[in-house]
C-alpha positions as a Markdown table, in Angstrom:
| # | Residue | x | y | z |
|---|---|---|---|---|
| 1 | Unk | 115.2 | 93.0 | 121.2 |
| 2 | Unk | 115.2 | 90.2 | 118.4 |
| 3 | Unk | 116.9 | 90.8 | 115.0 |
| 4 | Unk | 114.1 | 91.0 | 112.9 |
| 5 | Unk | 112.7 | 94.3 | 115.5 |
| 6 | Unk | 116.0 | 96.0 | 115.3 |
| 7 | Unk | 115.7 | 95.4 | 111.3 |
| 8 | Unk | 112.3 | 96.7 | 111.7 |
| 9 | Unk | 113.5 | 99.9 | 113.7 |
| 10 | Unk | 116.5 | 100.7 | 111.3 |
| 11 | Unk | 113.6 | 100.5 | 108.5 |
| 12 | Unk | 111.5 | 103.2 | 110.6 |
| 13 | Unk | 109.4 | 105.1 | 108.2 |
| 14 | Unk | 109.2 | 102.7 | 105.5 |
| 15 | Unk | 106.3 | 100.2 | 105.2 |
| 16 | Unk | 108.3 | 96.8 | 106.1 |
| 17 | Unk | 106.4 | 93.5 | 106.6 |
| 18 | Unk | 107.8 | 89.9 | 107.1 |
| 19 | Unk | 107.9 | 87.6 | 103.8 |
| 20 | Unk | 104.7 | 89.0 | 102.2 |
| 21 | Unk | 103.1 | 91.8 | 101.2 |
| 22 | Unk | 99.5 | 92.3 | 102.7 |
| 23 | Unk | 96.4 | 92.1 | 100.4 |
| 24 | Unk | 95.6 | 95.3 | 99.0 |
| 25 | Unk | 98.8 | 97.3 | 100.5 |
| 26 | Unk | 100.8 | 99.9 | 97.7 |
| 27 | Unk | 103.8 | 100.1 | 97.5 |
| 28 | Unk | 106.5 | 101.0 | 98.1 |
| 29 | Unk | 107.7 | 98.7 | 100.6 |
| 30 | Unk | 109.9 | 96.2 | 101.6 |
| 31 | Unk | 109.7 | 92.5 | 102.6 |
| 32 | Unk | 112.3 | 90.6 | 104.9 |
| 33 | Unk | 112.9 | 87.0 | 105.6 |
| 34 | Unk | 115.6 | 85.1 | 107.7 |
| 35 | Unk | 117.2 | 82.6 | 105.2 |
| 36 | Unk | 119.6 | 81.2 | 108.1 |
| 37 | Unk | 121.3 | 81.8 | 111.7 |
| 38 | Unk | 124.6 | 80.4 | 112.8 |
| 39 | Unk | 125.2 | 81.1 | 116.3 |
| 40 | Unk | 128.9 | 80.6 | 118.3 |
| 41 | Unk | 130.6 | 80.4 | 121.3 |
| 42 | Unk | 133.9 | 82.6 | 121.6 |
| 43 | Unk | 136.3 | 81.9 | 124.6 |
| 44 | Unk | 134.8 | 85.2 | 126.3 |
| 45 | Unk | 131.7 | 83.5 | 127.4 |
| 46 | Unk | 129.5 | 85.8 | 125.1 |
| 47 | Unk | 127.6 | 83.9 | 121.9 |
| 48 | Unk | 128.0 | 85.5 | 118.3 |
| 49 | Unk | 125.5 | 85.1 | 115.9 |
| 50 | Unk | 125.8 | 85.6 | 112.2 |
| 51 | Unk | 122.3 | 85.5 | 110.2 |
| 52 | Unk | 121.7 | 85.8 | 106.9 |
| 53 | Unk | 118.5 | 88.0 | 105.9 |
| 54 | Unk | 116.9 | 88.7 | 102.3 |
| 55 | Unk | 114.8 | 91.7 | 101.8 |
| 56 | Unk | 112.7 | 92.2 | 98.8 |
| 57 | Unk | 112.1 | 96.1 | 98.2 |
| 58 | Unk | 109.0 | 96.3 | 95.7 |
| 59 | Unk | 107.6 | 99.5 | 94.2 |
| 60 | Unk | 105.7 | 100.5 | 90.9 |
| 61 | Unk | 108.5 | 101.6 | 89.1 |
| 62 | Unk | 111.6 | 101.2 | 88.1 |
| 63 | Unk | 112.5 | 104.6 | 89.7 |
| 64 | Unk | 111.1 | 103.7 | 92.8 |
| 65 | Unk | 112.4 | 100.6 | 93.6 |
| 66 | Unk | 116.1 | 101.9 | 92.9 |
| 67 | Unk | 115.8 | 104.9 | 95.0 |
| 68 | Unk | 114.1 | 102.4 | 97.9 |
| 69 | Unk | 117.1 | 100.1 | 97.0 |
| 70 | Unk | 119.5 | 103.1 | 97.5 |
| 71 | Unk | 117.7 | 103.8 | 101.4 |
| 72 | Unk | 117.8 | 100.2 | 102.2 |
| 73 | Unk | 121.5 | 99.9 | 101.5 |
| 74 | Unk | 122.3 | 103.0 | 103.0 |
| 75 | Unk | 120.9 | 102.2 | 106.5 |
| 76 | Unk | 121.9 | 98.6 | 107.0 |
| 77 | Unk | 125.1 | 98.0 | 104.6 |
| 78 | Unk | 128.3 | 98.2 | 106.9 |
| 79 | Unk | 125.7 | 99.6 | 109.5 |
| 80 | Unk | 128.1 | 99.1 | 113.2 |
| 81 | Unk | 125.1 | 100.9 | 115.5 |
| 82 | Unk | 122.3 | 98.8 | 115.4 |
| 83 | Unk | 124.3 | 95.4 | 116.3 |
| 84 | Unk | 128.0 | 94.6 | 115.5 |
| 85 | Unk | 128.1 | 94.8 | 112.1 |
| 86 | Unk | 126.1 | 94.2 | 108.6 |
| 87 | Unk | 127.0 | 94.2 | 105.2 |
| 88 | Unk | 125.5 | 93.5 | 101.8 |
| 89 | Unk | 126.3 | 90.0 | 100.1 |
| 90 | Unk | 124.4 | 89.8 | 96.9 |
| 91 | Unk | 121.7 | 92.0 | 94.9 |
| 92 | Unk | 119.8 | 91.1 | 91.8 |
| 93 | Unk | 116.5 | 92.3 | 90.1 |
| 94 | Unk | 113.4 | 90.7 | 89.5 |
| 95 | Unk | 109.7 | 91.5 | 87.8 |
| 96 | Unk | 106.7 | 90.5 | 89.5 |
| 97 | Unk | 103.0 | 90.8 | 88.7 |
| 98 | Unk | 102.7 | 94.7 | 88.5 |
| 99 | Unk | 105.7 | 95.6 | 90.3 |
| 100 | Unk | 109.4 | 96.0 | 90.0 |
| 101 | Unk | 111.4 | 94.3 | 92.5 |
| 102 | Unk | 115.1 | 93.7 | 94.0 |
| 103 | Unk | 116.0 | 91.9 | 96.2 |
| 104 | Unk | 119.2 | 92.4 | 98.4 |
| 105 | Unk | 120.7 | 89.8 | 100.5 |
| 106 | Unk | 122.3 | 90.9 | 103.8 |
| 107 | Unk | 125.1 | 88.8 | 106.7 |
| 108 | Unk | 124.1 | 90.5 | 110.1 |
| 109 | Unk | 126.4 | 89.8 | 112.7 |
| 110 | Unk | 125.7 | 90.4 | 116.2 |
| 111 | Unk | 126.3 | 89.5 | 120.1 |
| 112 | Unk | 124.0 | 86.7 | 121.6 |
């Protein structure tokens, strides 16, 4: 299973799409991109990957998008189930068109 579906998974129940949010969808949801993957070889013969992921939770209001926020973080920050472990390395707000929106930037580090 590939990062972004384990992401997906861990995100069951929220509506999650990659980089953009579909014509016509309401919020709220989130949005996830890969910004980067570094991938190494250990002396064990296994590879380690460390990617770097942003997610963009959008919602209405100012409410919403804090308590989605809150979800997010509390599923994948320091998360050591879905893949070795992932923390959170920066989080800022934003306003788009008719929505409020923060984003939250996440290291995910993981077996090959």
């Amino acid at each position: 299973m590939s990062t972004e579906e384990k992401l997906v998974t861990l995100l069951s129940g929220m509506k999650v799409f990659p980089l953009l949010k579909p014509e016509g969808e309401v919020s709220p949801c989130v949005l996830y991109q890969r910004i980067s993957t570094q991938e190494r070889n250990h002396h064990g013969g296994k590879g380690l990957k460390l990617s770097r992921f942003q997610l963009t939770c959008l919602d209405s209001t100012k409410a919403g998008v804090v308590s989605l926020v809150e979800e997010v973080k509390n599923r994948l920050d320091l998360n050591q189930t879905t893949w070795l472990f992932s923390w959170l390395i920066n989080q800022y707000d934003d306003l788009e068109e008719n929505f409020f929106k923060t984003i939250l930037e996440f290291y995910i580090f993981e077996e090959d």
